[in-house]
KOLKOL-676690 format. One record per residue: residue number from 1; residue in one letter; chain; x, y, z of N, C-alpha, C in turn. Coordinates in pm, whole numbers, plus 50000, padded with zeros to 5 digits. Each point is the difference from the previous one (the first is absolute). Example, Ala and Ser with C-alpha at 12.3 -4.5 7.8 and 13.67 -1.06 7.14 Angstrom:
PT   pos   code   unit     nxx     nyy     nzz    caxx    cayy    cazz     cxx     cyy     czz
PT     1      A      A   51319   49431   50780   49911   50119   50000   50090   50120   50000
PT     2      S      A   49965   50105   49928   50082   50119   50006   49923   50109   50073
***
This chain:
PT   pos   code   unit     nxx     nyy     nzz    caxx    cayy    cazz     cxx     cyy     czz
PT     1      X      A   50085   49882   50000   49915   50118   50000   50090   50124   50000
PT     2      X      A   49949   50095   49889   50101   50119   50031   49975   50061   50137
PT     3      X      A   50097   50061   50024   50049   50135   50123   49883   50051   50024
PT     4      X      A   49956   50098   49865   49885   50047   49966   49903   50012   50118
PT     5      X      A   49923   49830   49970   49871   49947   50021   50031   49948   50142
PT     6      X      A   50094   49985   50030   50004   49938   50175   49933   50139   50074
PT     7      X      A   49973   49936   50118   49910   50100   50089   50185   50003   50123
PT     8      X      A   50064   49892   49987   50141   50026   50121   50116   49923   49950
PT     9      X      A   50079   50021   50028   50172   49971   49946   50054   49988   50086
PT    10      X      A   50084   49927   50013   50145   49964   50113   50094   50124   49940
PT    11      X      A   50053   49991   50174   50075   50123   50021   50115   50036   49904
PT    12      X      A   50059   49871   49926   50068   50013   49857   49925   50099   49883
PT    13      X      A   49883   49911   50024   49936   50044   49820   49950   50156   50051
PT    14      X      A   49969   50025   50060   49987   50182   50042   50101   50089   50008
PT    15      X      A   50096   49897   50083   50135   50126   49890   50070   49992   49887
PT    16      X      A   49980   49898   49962   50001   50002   49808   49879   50129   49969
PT    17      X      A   49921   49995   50018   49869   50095   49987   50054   50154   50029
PT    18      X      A   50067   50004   50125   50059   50115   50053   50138   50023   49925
PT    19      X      A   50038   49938   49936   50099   50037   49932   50142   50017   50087
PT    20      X      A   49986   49911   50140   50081   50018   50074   50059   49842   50056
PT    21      X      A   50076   49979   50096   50064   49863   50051   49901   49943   50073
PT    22      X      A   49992   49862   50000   49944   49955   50135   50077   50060   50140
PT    23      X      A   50073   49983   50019   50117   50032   50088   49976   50191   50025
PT    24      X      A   49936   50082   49967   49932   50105   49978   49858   49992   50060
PT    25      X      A   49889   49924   49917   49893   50019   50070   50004   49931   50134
PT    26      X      A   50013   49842   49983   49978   49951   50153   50023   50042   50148
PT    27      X      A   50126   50085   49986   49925   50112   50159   49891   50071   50000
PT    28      X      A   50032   50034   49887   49831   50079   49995   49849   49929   50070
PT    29      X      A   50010   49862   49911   49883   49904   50032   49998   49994   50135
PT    30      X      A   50143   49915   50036   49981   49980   50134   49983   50090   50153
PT    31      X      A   50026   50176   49905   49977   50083   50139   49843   50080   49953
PT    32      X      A   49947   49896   49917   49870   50062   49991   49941   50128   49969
PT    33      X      A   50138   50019   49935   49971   50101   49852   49945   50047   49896
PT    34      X      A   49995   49794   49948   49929   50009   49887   49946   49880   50059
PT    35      X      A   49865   50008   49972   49870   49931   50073   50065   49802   49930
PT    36      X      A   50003   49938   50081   49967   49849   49961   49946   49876   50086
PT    37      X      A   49989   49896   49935   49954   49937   50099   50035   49864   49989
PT    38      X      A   50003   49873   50099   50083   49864   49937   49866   49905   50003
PT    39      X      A   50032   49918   49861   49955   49888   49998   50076   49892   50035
PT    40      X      A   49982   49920   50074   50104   49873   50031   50104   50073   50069
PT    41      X      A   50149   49984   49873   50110   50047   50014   50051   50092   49939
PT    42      X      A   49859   50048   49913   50060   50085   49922   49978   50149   49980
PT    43      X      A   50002   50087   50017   49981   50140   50040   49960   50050   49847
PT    44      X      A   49881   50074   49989   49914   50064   49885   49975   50133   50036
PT    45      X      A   50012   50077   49872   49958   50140   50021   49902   50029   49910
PT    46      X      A   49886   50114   49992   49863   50004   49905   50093   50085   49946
PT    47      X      A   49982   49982   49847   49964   50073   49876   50013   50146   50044
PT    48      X      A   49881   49946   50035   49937   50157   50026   50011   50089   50106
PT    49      X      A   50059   49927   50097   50086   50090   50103   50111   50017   49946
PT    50      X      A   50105   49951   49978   50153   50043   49921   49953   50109   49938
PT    51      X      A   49859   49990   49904   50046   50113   49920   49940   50116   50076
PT    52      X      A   49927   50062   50119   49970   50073   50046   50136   50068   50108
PT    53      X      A   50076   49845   50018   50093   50089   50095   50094   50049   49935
PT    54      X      A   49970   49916   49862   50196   50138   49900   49932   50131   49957
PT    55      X      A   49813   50001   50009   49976   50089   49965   50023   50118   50125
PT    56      X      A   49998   49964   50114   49984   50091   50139   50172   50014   49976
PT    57      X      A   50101   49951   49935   50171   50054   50039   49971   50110   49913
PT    58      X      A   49980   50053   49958   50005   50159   49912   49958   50106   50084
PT    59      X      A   50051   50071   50020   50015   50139   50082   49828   50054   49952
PT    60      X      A   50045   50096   50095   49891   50110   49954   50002   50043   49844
PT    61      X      A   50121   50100   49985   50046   50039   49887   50025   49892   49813
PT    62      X      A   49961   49872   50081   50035   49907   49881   50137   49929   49985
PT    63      X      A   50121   50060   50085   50158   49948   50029   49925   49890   50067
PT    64      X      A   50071   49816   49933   50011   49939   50066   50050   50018   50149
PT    65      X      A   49916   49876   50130   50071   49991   50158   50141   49958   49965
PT    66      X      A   50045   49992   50065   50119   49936   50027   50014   49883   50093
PT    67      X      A   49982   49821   49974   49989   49917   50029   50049   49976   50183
PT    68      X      A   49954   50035   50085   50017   50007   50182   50163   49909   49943
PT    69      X      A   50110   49981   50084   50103   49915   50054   49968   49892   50062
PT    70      X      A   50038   49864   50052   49968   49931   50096   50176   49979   50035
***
């Protein structure tokens, strides 16, 4: 099934999506940053939350946030 049409993605396939590392998002996930949740063993994030929270990193002005440190 494409990317697309999934309603959630493992914490890999969302930062392929994000255009960024796993090793990048997964603090994120895990300090509950970016909304997810586990099935089994495996940790899923919605679609549709990822894309609301890269939409909330843009400033007021439209300048991308600048990704917090861990």
């Amino acid at each position: 099934m494409p990317v697309e049409e999934r309603i959630a993605v493992d914490v890999e396939t969302a930062a392929e999506m994000l255009g960024i590392s796993r090793g990048a998002l997964y603090p994120l996930v895990m300090a509950g940053d970016v909304p997810s949740f586990k099935v089994g063993r495996r940790r899923l994030v919605l679609v549709e939350a990822l894309r609301s929270w890269a939409a909330n990193q843009v400033d007021a002005d439209g300048t991308p946030s600048p990704l917090p440190r861990r």
